[in-house]
C-alpha positions as a LaTeX table, in Angstrom:
\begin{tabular}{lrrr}
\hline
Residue & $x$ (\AA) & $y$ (\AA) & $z$ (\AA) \\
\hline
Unk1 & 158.68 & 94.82 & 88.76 \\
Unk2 & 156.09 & 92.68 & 87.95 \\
Unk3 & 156.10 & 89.28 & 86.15 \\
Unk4 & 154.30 & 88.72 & 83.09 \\
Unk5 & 153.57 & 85.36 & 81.21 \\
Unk6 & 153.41 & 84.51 & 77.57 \\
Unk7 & 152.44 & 80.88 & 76.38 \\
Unk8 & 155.45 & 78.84 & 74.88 \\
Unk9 & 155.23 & 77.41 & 71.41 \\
Unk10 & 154.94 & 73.68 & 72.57 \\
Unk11 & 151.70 & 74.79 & 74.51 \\
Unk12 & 150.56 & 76.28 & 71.63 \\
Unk13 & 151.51 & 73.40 & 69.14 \\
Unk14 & 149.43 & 71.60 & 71.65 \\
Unk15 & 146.24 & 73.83 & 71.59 \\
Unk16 & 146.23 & 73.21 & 67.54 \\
Unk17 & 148.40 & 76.35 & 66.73 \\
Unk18 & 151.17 & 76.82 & 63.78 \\
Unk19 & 153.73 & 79.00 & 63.59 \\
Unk20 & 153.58 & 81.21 & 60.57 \\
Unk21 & 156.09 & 84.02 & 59.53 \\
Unk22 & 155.85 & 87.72 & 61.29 \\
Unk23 & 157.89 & 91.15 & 61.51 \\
Unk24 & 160.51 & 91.51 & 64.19 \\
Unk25 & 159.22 & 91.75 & 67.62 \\
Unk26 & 156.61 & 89.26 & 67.03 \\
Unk27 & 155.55 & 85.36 & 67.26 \\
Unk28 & 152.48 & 84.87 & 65.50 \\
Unk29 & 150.56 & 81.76 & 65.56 \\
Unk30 & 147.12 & 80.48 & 64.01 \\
Unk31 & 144.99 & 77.93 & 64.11 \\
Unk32 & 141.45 & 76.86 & 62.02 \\
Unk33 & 138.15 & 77.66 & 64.20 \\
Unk34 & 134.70 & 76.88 & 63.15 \\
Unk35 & 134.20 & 80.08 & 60.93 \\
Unk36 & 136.89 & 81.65 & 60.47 \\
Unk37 & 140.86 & 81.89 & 61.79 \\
Unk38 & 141.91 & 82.47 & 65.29 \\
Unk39 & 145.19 & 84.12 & 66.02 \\
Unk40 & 147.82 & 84.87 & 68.62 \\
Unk41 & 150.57 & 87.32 & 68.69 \\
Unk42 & 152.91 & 87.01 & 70.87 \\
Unk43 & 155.53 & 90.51 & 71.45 \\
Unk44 & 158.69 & 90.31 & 73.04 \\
Unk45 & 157.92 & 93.34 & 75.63 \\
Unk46 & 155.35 & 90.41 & 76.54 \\
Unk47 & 152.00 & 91.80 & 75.22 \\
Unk48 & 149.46 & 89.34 & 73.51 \\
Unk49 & 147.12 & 89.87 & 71.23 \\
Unk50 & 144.13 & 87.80 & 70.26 \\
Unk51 & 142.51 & 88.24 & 66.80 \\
Unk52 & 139.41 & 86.25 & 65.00 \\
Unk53 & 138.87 & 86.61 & 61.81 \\
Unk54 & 135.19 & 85.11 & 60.99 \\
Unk55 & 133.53 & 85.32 & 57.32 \\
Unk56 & 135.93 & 87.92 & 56.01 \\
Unk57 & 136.14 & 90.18 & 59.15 \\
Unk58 & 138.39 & 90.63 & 61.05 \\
Unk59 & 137.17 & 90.54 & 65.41 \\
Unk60 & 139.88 & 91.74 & 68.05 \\
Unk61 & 139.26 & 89.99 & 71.28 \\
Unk62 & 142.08 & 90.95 & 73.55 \\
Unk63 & 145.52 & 93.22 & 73.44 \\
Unk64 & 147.32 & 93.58 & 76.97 \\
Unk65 & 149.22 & 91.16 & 79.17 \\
Unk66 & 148.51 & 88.05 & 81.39 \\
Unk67 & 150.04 & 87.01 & 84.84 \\
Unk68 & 150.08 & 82.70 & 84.23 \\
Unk69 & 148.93 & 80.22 & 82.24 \\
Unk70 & 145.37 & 79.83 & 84.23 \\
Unk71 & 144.69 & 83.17 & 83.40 \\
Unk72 & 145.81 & 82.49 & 79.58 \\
Unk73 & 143.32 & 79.48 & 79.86 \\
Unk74 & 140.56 & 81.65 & 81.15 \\
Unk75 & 140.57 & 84.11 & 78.73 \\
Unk76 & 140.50 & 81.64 & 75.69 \\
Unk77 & 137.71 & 80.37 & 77.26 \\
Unk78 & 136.21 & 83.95 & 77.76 \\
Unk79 & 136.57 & 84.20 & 74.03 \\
Unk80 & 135.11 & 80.88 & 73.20 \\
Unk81 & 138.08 & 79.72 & 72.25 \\
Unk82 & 139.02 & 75.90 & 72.91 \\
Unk83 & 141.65 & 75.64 & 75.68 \\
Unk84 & 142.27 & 71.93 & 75.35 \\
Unk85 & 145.07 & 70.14 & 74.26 \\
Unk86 & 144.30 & 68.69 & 71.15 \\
Unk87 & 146.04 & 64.48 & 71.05 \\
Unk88 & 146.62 & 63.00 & 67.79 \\
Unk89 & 146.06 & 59.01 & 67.99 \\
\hline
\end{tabular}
């Protein structure tokens, strides 16, 4: 069977995500981009889902599963989302 990964909520504290509430099933977590909202849902049968919304509209960028954190990395950057760690001083 293979092995699937989701991001942890301290890695996503650290990219600049908050928690907020969701149904059941779900971990959904949101953060302020440029022009809009960018959000991830995390699902406990470890599916993600990316989701902009941008001037009123809503953009889906990615549903399915990843295999590590590199590959998590690569496709926020694939979405032109930031994949830093943001530091507070």
């Amino acid at each position: 069977m293979s092995s699937y990964y989701q991001p942890s909520a301290e890695l996503l504290r650290a990219f600049g995500f908050k928690q907020f509430t969701a149904p059941p099933g779900q971990a959904r977590y949101s953060r302020p981009s440029d022009c809009g909202q960018e959000t991830i849902v995390l699902y406990e049968d470890l599916e993600i889902t990316l989701l902009e919304a941008v001037n009123g509209q809503l953009l889906y960028s990615f549903q399915g599963r990843l295999a590590s954190e590199a590959e998590f990395r690569v496709l926020l950057r694939q979405v032109n989302w930031p994949a830093e760690v943001i530091t507070t001083s």
